[in-house]
C-alpha positions as CSV (number, residue, x, y, z in Angstrom):
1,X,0.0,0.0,0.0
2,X,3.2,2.4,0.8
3,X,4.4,1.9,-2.7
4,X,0.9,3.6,-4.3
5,X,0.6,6.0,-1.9
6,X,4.4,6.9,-3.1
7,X,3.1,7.0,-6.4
8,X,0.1,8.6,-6.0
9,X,1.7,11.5,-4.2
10,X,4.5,11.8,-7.1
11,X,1.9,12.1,-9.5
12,X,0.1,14.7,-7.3
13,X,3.0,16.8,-7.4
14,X,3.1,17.1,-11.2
15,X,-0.6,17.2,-11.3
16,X,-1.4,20.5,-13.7
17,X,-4.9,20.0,-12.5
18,X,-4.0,20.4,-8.6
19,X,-1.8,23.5,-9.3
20,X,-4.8,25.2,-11.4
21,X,-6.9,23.8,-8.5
22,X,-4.4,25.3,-6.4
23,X,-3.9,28.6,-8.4
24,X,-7.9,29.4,-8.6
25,X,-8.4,29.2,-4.9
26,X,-5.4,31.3,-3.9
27,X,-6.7,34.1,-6.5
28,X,-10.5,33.8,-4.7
29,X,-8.7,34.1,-1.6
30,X,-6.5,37.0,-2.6
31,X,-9.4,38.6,-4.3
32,X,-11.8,38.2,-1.0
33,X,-10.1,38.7,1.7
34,X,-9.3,41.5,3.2
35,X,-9.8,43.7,6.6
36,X,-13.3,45.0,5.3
37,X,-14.6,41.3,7.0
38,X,-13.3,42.9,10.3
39,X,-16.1,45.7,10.2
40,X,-19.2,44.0,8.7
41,X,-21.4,42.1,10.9
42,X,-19.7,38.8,11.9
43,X,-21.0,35.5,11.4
44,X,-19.4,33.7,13.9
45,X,-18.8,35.2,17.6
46,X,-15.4,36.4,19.6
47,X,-13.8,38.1,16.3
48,X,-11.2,40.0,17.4
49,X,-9.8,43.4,15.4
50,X,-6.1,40.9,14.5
51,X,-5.1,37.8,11.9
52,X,-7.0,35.6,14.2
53,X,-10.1,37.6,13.6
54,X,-9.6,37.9,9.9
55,X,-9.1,34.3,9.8
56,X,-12.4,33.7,11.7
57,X,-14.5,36.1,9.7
58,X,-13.3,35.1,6.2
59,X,-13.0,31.6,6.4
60,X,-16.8,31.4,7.6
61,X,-17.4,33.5,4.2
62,X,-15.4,31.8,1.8
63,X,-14.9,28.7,2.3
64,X,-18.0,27.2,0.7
65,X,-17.0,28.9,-2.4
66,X,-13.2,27.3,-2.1
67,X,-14.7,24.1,-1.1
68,X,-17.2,23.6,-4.7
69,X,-14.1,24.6,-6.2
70,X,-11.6,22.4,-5.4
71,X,-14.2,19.5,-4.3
72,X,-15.1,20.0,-8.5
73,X,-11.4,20.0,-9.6
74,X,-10.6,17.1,-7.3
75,X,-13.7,14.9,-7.9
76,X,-12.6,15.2,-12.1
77,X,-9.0,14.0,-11.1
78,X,-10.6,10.5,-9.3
79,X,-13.4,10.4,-12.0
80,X,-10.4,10.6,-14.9
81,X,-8.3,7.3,-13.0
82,X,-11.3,5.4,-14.0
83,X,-11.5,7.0,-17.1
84,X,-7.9,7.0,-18.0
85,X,-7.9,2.9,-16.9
86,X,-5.6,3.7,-14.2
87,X,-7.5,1.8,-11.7
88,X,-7.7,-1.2,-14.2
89,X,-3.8,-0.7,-14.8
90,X,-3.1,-0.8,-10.9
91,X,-5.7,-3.9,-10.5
92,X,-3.3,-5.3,-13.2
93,X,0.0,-4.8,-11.1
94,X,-1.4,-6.5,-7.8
95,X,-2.7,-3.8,-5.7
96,X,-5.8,-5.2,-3.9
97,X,-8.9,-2.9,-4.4
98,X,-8.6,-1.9,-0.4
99,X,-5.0,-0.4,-1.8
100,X,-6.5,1.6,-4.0
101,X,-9.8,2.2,-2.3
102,X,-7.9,4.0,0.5
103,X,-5.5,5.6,-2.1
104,X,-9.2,7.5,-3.6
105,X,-9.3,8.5,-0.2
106,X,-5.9,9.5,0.6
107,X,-6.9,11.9,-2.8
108,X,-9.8,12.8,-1.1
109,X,-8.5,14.2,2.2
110,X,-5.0,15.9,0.6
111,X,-6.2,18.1,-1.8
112,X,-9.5,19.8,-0.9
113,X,-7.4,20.9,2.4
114,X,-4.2,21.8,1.3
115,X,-6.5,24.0,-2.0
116,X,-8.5,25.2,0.7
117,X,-7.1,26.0,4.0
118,X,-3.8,27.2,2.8
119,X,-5.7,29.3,0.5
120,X,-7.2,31.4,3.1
121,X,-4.4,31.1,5.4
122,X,-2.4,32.6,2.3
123,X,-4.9,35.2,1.8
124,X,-5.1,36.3,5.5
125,X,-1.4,36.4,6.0
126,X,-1.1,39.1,3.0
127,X,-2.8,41.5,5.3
128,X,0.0,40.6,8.3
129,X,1.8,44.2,8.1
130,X,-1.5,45.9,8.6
131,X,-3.9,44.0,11.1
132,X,-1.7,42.8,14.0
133,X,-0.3,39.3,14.6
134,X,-1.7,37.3,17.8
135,X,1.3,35.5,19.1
136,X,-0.4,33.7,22.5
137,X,-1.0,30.0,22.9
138,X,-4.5,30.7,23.5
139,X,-4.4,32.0,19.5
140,X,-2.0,28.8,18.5
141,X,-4.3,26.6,20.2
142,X,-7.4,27.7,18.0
143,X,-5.4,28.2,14.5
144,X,-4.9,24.2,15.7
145,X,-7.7,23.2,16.5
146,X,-9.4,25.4,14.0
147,X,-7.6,24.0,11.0
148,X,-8.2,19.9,12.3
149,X,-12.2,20.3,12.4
150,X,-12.1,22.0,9.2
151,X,-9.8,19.1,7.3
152,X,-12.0,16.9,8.8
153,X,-15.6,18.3,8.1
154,X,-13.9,18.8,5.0
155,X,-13.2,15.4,4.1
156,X,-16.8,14.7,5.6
157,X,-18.6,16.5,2.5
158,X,-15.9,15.6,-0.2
159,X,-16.4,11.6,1.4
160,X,-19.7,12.3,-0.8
161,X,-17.5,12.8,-4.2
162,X,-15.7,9.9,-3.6
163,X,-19.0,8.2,-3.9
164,X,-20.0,9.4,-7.4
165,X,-16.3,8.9,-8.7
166,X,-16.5,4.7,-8.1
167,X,-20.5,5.3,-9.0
168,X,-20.4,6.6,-12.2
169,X,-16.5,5.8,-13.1
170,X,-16.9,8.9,-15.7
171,X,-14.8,12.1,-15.2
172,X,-17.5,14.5,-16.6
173,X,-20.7,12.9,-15.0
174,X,-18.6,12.7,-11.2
175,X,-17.3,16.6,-11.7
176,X,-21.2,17.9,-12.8
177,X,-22.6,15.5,-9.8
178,X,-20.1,16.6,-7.2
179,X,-20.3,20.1,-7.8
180,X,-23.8,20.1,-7.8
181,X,-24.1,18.1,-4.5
182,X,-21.5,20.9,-2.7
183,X,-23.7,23.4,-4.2
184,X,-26.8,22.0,-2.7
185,X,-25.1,21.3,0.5
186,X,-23.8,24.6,1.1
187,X,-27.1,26.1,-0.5
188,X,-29.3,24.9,2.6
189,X,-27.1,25.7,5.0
190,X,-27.8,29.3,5.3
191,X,-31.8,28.3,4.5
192,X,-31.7,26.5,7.6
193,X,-30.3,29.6,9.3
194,X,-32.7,32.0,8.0
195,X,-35.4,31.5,10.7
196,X,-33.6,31.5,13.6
197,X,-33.0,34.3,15.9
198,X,-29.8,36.1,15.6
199,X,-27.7,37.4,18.0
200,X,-28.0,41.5,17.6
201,X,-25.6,42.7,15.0
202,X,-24.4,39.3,14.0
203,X,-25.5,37.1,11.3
204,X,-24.8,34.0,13.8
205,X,-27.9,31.9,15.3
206,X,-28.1,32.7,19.1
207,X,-29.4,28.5,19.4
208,X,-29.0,26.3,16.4
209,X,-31.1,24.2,15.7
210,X,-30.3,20.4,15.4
211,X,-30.2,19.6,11.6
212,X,-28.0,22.9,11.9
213,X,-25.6,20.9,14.7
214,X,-25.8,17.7,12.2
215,X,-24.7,19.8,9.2
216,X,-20.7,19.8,8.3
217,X,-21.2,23.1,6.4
218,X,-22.5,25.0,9.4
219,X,-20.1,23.3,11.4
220,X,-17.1,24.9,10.0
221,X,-18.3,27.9,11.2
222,X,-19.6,26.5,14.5
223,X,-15.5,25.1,15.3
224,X,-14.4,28.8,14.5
225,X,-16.0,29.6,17.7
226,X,-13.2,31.6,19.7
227,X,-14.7,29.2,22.8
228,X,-15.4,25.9,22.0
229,X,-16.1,23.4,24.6
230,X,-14.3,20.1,24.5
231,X,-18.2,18.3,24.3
232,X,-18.8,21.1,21.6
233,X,-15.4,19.7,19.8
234,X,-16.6,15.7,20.3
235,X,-19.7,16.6,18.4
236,X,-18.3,18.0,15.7
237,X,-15.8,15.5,15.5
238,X,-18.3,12.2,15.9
239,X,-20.7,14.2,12.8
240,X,-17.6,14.5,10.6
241,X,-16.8,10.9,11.0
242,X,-20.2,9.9,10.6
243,X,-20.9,11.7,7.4
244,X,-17.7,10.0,5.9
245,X,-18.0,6.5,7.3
246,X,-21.5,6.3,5.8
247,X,-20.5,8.0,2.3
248,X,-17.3,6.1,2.4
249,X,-18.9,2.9,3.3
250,X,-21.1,2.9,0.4
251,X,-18.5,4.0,-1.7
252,X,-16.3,0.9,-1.1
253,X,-19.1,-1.9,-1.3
254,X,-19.6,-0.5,-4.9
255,X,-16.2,-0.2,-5.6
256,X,-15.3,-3.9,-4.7
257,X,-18.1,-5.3,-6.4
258,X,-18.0,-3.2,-9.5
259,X,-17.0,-4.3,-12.9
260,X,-13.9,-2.6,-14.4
261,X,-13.8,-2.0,-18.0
């Protein structure tokens, strides 16, 4: 398994899809972000006038954006190894379909975060000479913990593009379906917002509601919290994993029971 995770990674790094991938979100990012999100009405609670701040306001703004983007670009690089034969070509050289199974996945959870997060990290950092730097472990310990929930809730939507990929084995039918899916998902997020009451001059919900809690999109706003609770963190960590082990789980009884051609 070592040897095609080698691989795969070698490939990834001269990947012209991941670097347009990459490219695209760091020009949305640069484009986006910028000190006016420390002034407009926040959407997630304890933003502070620093990077920290920044990073809490913008990311809760533009991440869904990044996240259709790359989840796109990334779901048309799985869909083209079926295309392409790669998977019938690596079936070929002995790797057991759990090999490659987990290699889709290894795909899956690299470059949506890497596209993503450094993105916005990249795009709040340019503003480091004007908005000042918090350097206390209270702010290292929630860029930490921040960036964790958000690679895993993540992983937790993309887990859903995975799917499509070993369902439809076709690059342009798994890049239409998964874009449309992280539109949707991302879509009825701030529907199920809207009829909640907000806290004054905030955009934030003062109590969400539970398909809110049970929803990975309003969840990476919910971990940018400056005070998250450690039963607050659990939660968000047991809905990530449960979105992915049942889009995941699916994935891989199609996947070893599908015909290759």
């Amino acid at each position: 398994m070592s040897n095609i995770i080698k691989y795969r990674y070698f490939e990834l790094k001269h990947n012209r899809i991941l670097w347009l991938t990459f490219f695209i979100c760091v020009a949305f990012a640069f484009i986006l972000i910028g000190p006016h999100y420390l002034t407009e009405e926040p959407m997630v609670p304890g933003i502070t006038n620093d990077l920290q701040g920044l990073f809490m306001a913008s990311t809760a703004d533009c991440i869904f954006p990044l996240l259709i983007i790359s989840g796109a670009f990334t779901a048309m690089m799985l869909g083209q190894q079926f295309t392409d034969r790669t998977i019938d070509l690596e079936i070929t050289a002995g790797h057991s379909r759990v090999e490659i199974f987990a290699d889709q996945c290894f795909v899956g959870f690299i470059v949506p975060n890497i596209t993503i997060i450094l993105s916005i990290l990249i795009g709040c950092l340019r503003w480091a000479g004007s908005i000042p730097i918090p350097l206390s472990a209270t702010a290292i310990l929630f860029f930490a913990r921040a960036v964790i929930f958000l690679m895993l809730l993540n992983f937790s939507l993309f887990s859903a593009c995975i799917l499509f990929a070993v369902l439809f084995r076709d690059t342009a039918k798994t890049m239409a379906v998964s874009a449309f899916f992280l539109l949707i998902v991302c879509w009825t997020m701030p529907a199920l917002e809207q009829p909640l009451t907000k806290a004054p001059g905030t955009l934030y919900p003062v109590t969400p509601s539970l398909p809110l809690l049970l929803h990975p999109a309003f969840l990476m706003r919910f971990v940018l919290y400056s005070k998250l609770t450690f039963a607050q963190g659990a939660w968000v960590a047991g809905v990530a994993a449960g979105w992915s082990i049942l889009f995941l789980g699916i994935a891989y009884c199609i996947f070893r029971r599908c015909e290759l051609k």
